[in-house]
C-alpha positions, 0 to 999 in steps of 0.5 A: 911293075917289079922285076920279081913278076914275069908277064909275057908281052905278047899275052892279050890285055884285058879290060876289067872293072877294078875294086880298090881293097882297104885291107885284104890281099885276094890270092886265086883259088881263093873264095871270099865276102866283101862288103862294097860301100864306096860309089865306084866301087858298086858302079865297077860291080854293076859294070862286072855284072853286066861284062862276064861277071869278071872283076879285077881285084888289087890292094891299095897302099893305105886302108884309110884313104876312100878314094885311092888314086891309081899311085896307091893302088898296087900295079899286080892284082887278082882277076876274080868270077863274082860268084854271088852279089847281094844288096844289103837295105844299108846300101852296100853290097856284100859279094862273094868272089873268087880268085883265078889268075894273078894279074898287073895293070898296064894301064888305067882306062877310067878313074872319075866314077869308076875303075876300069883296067887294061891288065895282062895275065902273070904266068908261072915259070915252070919248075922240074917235076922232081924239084916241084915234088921235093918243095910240095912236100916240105912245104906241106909238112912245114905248113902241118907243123905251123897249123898245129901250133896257130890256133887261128887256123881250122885243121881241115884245110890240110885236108885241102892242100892233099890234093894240090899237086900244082906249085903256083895253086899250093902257094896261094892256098897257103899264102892265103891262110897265114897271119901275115900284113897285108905288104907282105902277102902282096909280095908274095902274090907280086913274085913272079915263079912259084918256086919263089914263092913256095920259098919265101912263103918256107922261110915265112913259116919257119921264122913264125913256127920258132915264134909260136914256140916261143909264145906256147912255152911262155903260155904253157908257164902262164897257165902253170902259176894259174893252175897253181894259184886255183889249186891253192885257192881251192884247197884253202876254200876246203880246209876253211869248209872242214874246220868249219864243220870241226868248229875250229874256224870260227873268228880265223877268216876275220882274224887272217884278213886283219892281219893281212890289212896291218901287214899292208899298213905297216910300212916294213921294208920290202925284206920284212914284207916278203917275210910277213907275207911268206909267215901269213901263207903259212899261217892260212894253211895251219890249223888255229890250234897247233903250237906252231901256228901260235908261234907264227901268229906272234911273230907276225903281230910282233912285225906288225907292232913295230914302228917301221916308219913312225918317228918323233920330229927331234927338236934341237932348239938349245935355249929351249933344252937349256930352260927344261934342264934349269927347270927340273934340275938344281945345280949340276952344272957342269953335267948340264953344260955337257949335255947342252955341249952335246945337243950343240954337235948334234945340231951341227952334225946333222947325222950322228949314228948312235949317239951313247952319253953316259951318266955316273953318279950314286943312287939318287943324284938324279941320272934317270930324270936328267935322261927323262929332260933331254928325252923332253927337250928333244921331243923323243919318247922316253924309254927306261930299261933296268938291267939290274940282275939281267943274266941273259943276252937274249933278253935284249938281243931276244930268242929264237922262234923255235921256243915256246913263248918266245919273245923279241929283245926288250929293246924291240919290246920298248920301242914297240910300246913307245910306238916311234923308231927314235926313242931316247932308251935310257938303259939304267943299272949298267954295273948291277948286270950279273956276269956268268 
C-alpha cells in the first residue's frame, strides 16, 4: 500500500466478495450501473447477495485483461451496498451500487473462481473546523466555475454539493464527476486525508479551468468564421433571388461557376490565385450590369488567358536549325553563322535569361522571316510586334484597371494568343517608335 493512505491496524478486517472494474474507479457516496460478464465477477455478486449485499469494489491496472490476477488489480478500493441486481436474458447482470467507505486489501482469500478479500476500512484525518470551512468553500467556487465552463457536467449537482459540510464526502462527490483517467481518480480515492485530497482535486481543477478557457476562446473563434461564412452565403442566396426576380441573373450563376473552374484549372502562381479569388468574391456580390463589375470580369479572363504553365519543348538541335536557315533563305551567311553561333551558347548555357539578337538591315532583306526560322528551328510559337508609330508606354507595359476599357500590354495580349509562356517575340520597327 502507498504511504499517502492511513489505515489504523487496530480496525477489524472484513471479508468481502471483491468485483474487479475495467474502466471505472467508484468513490463512496456515489451511485452507479454496472454491467457484470465475466464468471467470477457474477459468482462474487451472487456471493454479496447472500453475505449483507456488501461488495468490494477495486480498479484493475489494465481495461483489457479478462481475468486480472491480484498484482493488477489496485490494493485501495470501495466498499459498496448493492442496491439492486437484475439479470439481463444475454447473461449478464446489470447492478446498481453505491459506495460508503474506502478500503485496502490486506489480503486475498480466494482468486480460482471467485474474489474474495480480507480489507481494513481508511479513515480521514481530521481537519480544524476553520481550515476544513476555508477549503469547502474554495473548493465549491473553483468547482462552480469548472461546471460552468465543462459542458459535460449537469448544473444540478451544485445543488448537491450545498449541503455537504463533511471534507472527505465533498471530495469524493467531486472526484466523482470530473473528466479525469482512471490513474488519476485512483490516486485521489488512494490518498489518505481529505485535506490532501480536497487540494490536489484544487490544483486538478484549476489547471483544466485554464484549459477549458483556452478551448472556449478557440471555439468561440471557430463559431465566428462559421457565422461569418452562413451570413455571406446567405446574403449571396438573397441577392441572386432579387436579381432573379429583376431579371438580371439570368446566365451569371453559370457564368461565375465557369470562371471559377478556369481559375482552379489555370495553374497561376499562389499570388495571382489569392488575387483571382479575391476578384471573383467580389464579383458575386456586384451587380452584373455595373461598370465596375465589367472591369473585374476582364481582369479575371485576362488572368485566366494566360498561359501560366503551357511551354513549348525549345529544340536545340544545330544541324537541324542549320537545314531550316539554308531552306528558307538564300545567302546571308555571316547572319546565319551568327545565329547558329548564338543557338550553340544557348545549347551550352543551359539557362540564358533574356536572350535579345537584334536584326538590322533596309526594308525587305528578310529580317522578320529569319525570325519566323529561328522560331521554327527551336520549336517556339512566333510572336510579331509592330511598334511603328507607338507613342504610348502603356500599350506594352499596359493600363491601369481604373480605365474603362482597360487592357494588358500587347506583350501579355501576344503571348495569351500564342497560348504558351516561351514564345519567340519578334518586336519589329524598333526605329519608327515616335518619341514625345
Amino acid at each position: 500500500m502507498t504511504d499517502e493512505m492511513t489505515t489504523d491496524t487496530q480496525l477489524p478486517q472484513v471479508r468481502y466478495a471483491m468485483l474487479p472494474l475495467r474502466d471505472v474507479v467508484v468513490f463512496p457516496h456515489m451511485v452507479i450501473p454496472l454491467f457484470v460478464g465475466r464468471e467470477k465477477s457474477i459468482k462474487a455478486l451472487d456471493d454479496a447477495m447472500e453475505s449483507g449485499k456488501q461488495i468490494f469494489l477495486a480498479a484493475q491496472h489494465d481495461a483489457a485483461d479478462d481475468d486480472p490476477s491480484p498484482e493488477h488489480i489496485y490494493e485501495v478500493g470501495t466498499v459498496a451496498n448493492i442496491l439492486q441486481l437484475l439479470k439481463l436474458p444475454d447473461g449478464t447482470v446489470k447492478v446498481l451500487v453505491e459506495g460508503t467507505s474506502r478500503a485496502a486489501i490486506v489480503r486475498y482469500i480466494q482468486t480460482e473462481e471467485t474474489f474474495e478479500v480480507d480489507a481494513v476500512a481508511i479513515n480521514d484525518e481530521a481537519i480544524d473546523e476553520r481550515e476544513a470551512e476555508v477549503l469547502i468553500r474554495t473548493v465549491v467556487s473553483e468547482f462552480e466555475q469548472y461546471v460552468k465552463l465543462n459542458q459535460k457536467i449537469p448544473p444540478e449537482v451544485l445543488t448537491s454539493l450545498s449541503g455537504i459540510e463533511d471534507t472527505g464526502r465533498l471530495a469524493d462527490t467531486i472526484a466523482a464527476h470530473l473528466t479525469l483517467r482512471n490513474e488519476e481518480k485512483q490516486k485521489i480515492l488512494e490518498f489518505g486525508s481529505s485535506r490532501e485530497r480536497l487540494e490536489h482535486i484544487l490544483g486538478i481543477m484549476e489547471s483544466e479551468i485554464d484549459l477549458l478557457q483556452v478551448e472556449k476562446r478557440i471555439r468561440g473563434r471557430v463559431k465566428k468564421q462559421m457565422e461569418k461564412s452562413q451570413r455571406e452565403y446567405y446574403l449571396n442566396e438573397q441577392m441572386k433571388a432579387i436579381q432573379n426576380e429583376l431579371g438580371e441573373m439570368e446566365d451569371v450563376p453559370s457564368e461565375m461557376d465557369e470562371l471559377q473552374k478556369k481559375v482552379e484549372q489555370s495553374g497561376m502562381s499562389k499570388e495571382a490565385l489569392e488575387k483571382a479569388q479575391s476578384e471573383l468574391k467580389k464579383l458575386r456580390m456586384m451587380s452584373p450590369m455595373s461598370a465596375e463589375a465589367t472591369v473585374v470580369r476582364n481582369y479575371i479572363e485576362w488572368l485566366v488567358q494566360v498561359p501560366w504553365k503551357k511551354r513549348s519543348r525549345v529544340l536545340k538541335d544545330l544541324v537541324k536549325a542549320e537545314q531550316i536557315l539554308e531552306d528558307d533563305h538564300y545567302g546571308l551567311i555571316k547572319v546565319k553563322e551568327r545565329i547558329l553561333e548564338y543557338l550553340a551558347v544557348q545549347q551550352r548555357i543551359k539557362k540564358v535569361k533574356g536572350p535579345i539578337l537584334c536584326l538590322v538591315g533596309p526594308p525587305g532583306v528578310g529580317k522578320t522571316s529569319l525570325g519566323e526560322s529561328i522560331a521554327r528551328a527551336t520549336n517556339r510559337k512566333f510572336v510579331r510586334m509592330s511598334l511603328g508609330g507607338m507613342r504610348d508606354e502603356a500599350e506594352i507595359r499596359g493600363h491601369r484597371r481604373t480605365y474603362i476599357g482597360s487592357l494588358p500590354g500587347k506583350i501579355l495580349q501576344n503571348m495569351a494568343k500564342a497560348g504558351m509562356r516561351n514564345p519567340l517575340f519578334m518586336l519589329d520597327e524598333v526605329d519608327k517608335m515616335s518619341m514625345d
